[in-house]
N, C-alpha and C positions, 0 to 999 in steps of 0.2 A: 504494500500500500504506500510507503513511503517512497519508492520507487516512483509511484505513478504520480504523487505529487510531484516531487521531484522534477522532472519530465513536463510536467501542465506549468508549473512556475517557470522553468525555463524557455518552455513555448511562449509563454506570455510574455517573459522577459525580451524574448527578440522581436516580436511582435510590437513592443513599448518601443524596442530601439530603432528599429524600421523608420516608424511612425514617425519618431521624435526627429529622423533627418531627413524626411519628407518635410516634416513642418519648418524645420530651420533652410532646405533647400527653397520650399515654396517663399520664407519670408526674405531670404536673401535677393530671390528674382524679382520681389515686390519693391525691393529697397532701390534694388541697382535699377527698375525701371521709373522709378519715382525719382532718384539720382540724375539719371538721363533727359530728364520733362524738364524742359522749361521752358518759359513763356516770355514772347517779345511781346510790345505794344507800339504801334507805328500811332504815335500823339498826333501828327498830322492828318494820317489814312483815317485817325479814329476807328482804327481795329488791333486785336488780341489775335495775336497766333501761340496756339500752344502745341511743341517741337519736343518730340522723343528722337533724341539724338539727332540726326539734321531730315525725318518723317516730318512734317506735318501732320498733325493730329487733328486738329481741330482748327478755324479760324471765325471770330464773333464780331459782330459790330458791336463799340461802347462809345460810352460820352466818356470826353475829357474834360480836362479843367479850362475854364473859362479866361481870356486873355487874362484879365484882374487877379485872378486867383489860378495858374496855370499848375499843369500837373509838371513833379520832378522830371527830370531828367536823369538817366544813371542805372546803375546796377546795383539791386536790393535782391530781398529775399522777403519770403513769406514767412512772418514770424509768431503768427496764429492763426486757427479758425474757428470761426462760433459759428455757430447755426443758433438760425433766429436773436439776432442780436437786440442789445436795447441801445436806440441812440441817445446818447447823453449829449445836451448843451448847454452855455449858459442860462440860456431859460429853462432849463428843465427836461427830461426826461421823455423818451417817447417809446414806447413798450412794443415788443415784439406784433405785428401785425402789420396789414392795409396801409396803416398812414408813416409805418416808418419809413424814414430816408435811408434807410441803409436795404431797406427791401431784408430778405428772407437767409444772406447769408452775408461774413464778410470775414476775410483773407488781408491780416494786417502786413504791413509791406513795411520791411525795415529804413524804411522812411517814415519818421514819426510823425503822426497822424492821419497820414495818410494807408490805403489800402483798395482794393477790389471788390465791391460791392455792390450789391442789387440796387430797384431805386423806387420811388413811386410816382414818379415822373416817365415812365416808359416812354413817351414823348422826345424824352434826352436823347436817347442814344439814336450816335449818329452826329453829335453835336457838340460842341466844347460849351457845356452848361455846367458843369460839376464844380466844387470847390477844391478841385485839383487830383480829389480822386478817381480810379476808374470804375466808372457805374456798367452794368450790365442787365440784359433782360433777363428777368425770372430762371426761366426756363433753360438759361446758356451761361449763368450763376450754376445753379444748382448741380449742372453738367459739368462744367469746369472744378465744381468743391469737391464733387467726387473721384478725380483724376488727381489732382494735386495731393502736396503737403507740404508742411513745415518745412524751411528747408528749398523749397522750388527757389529757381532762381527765378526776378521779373529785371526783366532789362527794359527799361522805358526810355523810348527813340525819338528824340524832338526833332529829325528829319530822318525821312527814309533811305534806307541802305540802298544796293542797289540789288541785293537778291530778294529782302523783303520786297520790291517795289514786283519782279519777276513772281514771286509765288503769289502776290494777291494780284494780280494779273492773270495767271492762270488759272487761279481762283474765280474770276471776276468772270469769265470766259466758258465757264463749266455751267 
């Protein structure tokens, strides 16, 4: 009998060990493709491209910051994300929902105070309206929060390259 315990422990032991470098392989390929993601913003084109290694993944229309209050310039990082934020201002507080300006999610960007976030102006985008951040539609928020993470790098382009100008060209063309 002790035998056959013996034996079921041991089966189950490698059965545990398998498992446990399935989970560390699957989490390593999650890491190195979240690694690899990252996101330009053409401030002029007023669009998000978001790039798994030099792929296109994705490409959104957003609003940028308004001459007055324009969006950064530069290479930052995404250094949170909340879902369903609450936006805090000097006047006070505006709670998760309909009337928030931050919309339904938001991706802080190692540029203080600024970040990537929904709007309730859907109207914006497409437009330099923002107060310098990058506002996005609902639907291409929530798309984008779930491909990301901490860590993404966001490069924000106050003129266009010349291969972004070629992929949203060919984008534009599709």
């Amino acid at each position: 009998m002790r035998n056959v315990n013996l034996k079921s422990t041991t089966k189950l032991m490698a059965v545990l060990a398998i498992a446990a470098v399935d989970i560390r392989a699957e989490e390593a390929r999650i890491a190195d493709s979240a690694e690899r993601r990252h996101i330009v913003v053409s401030i002029p084109d007023r669009k998000l491209v978001l790039f798994e290694g030099d792929r296109v993944l994705r490409i959104y229309d957003v609003a940028v910051g308004k001459p007055s209050t324009p969006t950064p310039q530069g290479k930052f990082a995404i250094i949170n994300r909340v879902p369903n934020p609450t936006y805090y201002a000097p006047s006070g507080s505006v709670a998760p929902g309909g009337h928030n300006p931050l919309g339904s999610r938001w991706m802080g960007l190692s540029a203080k105070g600024y970040g990537i976030h929904g709007t309730n102006v859907p109207s914006s985008i497409g437009k330099a309206a923002s107060h310098g951040c990058v506002r996005m539609r609902k639907q291409d928020l929530e798309e984008l929060f779930e491909m990301v993470t901490v860590g993404t790098t966001v490069e924000l382009q106050g003129e266009s390259s010349e291969s972004l100008t070629r992929i949203l060209a060919v984008a534009a063309s599709e």
